[in-house]
N, C-alpha and C positions, 0 to 999 in steps of 0.2 A: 280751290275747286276749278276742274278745267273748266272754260264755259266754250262753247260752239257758239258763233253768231253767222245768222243768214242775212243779206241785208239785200231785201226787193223794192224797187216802186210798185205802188199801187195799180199803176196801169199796167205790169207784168202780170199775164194770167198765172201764171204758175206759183205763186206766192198763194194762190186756194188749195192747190191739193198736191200738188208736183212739190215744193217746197217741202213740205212737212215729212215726205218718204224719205226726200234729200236730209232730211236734218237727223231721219230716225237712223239712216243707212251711217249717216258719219260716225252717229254717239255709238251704234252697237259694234262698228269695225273699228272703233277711235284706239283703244288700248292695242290691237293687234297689228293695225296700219302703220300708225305712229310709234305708239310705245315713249315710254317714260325720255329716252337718250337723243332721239329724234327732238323732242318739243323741248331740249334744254339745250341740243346743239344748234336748233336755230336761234334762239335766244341769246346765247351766249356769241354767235357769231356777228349781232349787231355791235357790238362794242370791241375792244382793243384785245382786251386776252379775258380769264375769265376773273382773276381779279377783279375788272373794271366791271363786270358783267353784276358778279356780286353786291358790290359797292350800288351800283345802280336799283337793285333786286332791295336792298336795306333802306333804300332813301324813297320804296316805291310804297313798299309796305315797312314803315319803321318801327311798330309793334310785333311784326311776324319774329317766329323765332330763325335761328342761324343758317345760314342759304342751306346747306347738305340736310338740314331737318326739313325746309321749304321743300327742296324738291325729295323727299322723303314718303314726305305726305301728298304730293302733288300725282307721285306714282301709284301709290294707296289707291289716290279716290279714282284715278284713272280705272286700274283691274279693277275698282268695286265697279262701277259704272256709276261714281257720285259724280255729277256728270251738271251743268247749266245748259241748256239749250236754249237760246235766246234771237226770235224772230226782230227784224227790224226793218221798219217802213216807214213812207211816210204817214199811210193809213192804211190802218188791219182791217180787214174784213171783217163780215158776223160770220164768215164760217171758219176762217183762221184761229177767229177770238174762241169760237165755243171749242171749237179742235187743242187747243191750247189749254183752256179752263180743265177739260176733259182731262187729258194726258197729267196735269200738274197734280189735280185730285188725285189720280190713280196712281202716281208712280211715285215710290215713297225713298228712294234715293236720286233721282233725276230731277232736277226743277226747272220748269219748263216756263218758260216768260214769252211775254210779244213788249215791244217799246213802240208804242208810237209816235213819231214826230211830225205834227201839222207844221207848217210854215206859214207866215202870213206876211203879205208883202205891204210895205209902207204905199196909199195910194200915194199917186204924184210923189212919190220918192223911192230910194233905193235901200232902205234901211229892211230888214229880213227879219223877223222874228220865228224862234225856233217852240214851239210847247209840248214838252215829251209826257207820254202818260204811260204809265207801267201796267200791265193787262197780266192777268192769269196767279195773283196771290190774293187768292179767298178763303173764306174761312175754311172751308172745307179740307182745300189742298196745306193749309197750316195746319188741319189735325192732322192729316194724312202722312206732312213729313215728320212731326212733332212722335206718334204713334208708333215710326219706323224708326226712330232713335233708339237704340242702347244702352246709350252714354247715361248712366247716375247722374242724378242730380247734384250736386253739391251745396253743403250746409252751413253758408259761412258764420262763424264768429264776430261780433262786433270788431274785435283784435286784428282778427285779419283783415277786414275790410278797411279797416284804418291804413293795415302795412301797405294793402295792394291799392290805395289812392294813392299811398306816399310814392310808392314803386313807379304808377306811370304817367305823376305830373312833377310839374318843374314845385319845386319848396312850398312858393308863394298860393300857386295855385291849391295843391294839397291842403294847405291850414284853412282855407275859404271855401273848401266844398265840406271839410270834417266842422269847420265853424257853424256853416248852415246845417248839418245831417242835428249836431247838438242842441243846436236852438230849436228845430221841430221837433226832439224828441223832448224837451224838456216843456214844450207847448203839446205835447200826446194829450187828446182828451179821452177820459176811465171809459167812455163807452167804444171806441175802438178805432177810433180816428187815425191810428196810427198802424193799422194792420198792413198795408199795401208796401207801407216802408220798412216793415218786419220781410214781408215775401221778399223784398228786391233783396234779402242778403242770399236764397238760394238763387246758384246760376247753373 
C-alpha cells in the first residue's frame, strides 16, 4: 500500500490546518503526478541495477509475493486511491487528532494515521528516550474499512491450515504451533470454549 508521510514539529503552525490540505492534495494528485514507473524508478535507482533492487525488495518483505506481482499491486492500490496517509510529530494536536479520527472513519479505502513521538531527555544526562503512540484506528474507522472490503472471506479447512503453517515456518517451528492448535482442541470444553479458535480458521 503506498503510504504518504508528513513529518512536522509541534511548534510548526501548519501541522493544524495547512498540513492536512498538503497531505489531501498529494493522495488525490498521487497516481497522476507520480504514477506507478516514477515510484519504482526511484527505488530501483538506490541500488546497483534492478536485480539488486529486487533482491533487496524480498529481503524487505520476505512473505510478499514476487517483485513484478509487488509492484503490480503497488499500481492497483495507487489508481484505486488505497492509499496510507500518515502525519508525524513530535506531538499531535486535538485538532490534528479529531481531523484525523474524522477522515479515517469516513474514508473506506484511504487510512489515515497521526504517530506520535514524545521524546524525553535523561535529567543530568544525555540518554533520549523515544515513545510513539499510533492516533486515528478506532472502532469506528475498523468498521468503516472492514464494510468497504469486497474481498470474501475465506473458509479454511483444518487440512489447509496445517499445509499453510507448514508453508511459512521453518519444520521445527510448524510441529509446535500444530502441537499446541491439538492439545487445545483436544482440551475443547462441550459448552463452547473453543469457538474463537474455530472463527481464527476464516481469513
Amino acid at each position: 500500500m503506498p503510504t504518504l508521510i508528513e513529518v512536522k514539529r509541534s511548534s510548526d503552525t501548519r501541522i493544524r490546518r495547512e498540513v492536512v490540505g498538503q497531505m489531501l492534495d498529494y493522495a488525490a494528485n498521487g497516481a497522476e503526478f507520480w504514477g506507478l514507473e516514477k515510484i519504482r524508478a526511484a527505488y530501483e535507482s538506490r541500488y546497483q541495477d534492478a536485480d539488486a533492487a529486487s533482491r533487496a525488495l524480498a529481503e524487505f518483505f520476505p512473505a510478499a509475493e514476487e517483485p513484478e506481482r509487488y509492484w503490480e499491486r503497488v499500481g492497483v492500490n495507487l489508481r484505486a486511491g488505497k492509499l496510507r496517509l500518515m502525519f508525524v510529530a513530535d506531538v499531535i494536536p486535538a485538532e490534528l487528532r479529531r481531523v484525523v479520527e474524522l477522515l479515517n472513519e469516513q474514508l473506506e479505502r484511504t487510512e489515515v494515521l497521526a504517530l506520535e513521538v514524545r521524546q524525553y531527555v535523561e535529567k543530568g544526562g544525555d540518554r533520549v528516550t523515544l515513545v510513539p503512540r499510533l492516533i486515528g484506528r478506532t472502532e469506528a474507522a475498523r468498521q468503516t474499512k472492514s464494510a468497504g472490503s469486497s474481498r470474501p472471506r475465506r473458509r479454511w479447512t483444518e487440512a489447509e491450515l496445517f499445509d499453510a503453517v507448514r508453508e511459512k515456518n521453518r519444520p521445527e517451528v510448524a510441529a509446535r504451533m500444530i502441537g499446541l492448535y491439538e492439545w487445545m482442541r483436544a482440551r475443547e470444553r462441550p459448552e463452547g470454549r473453543g469457538r474463537s479458535l474455530r472463527r481464527s480458521h476464516s481469513g
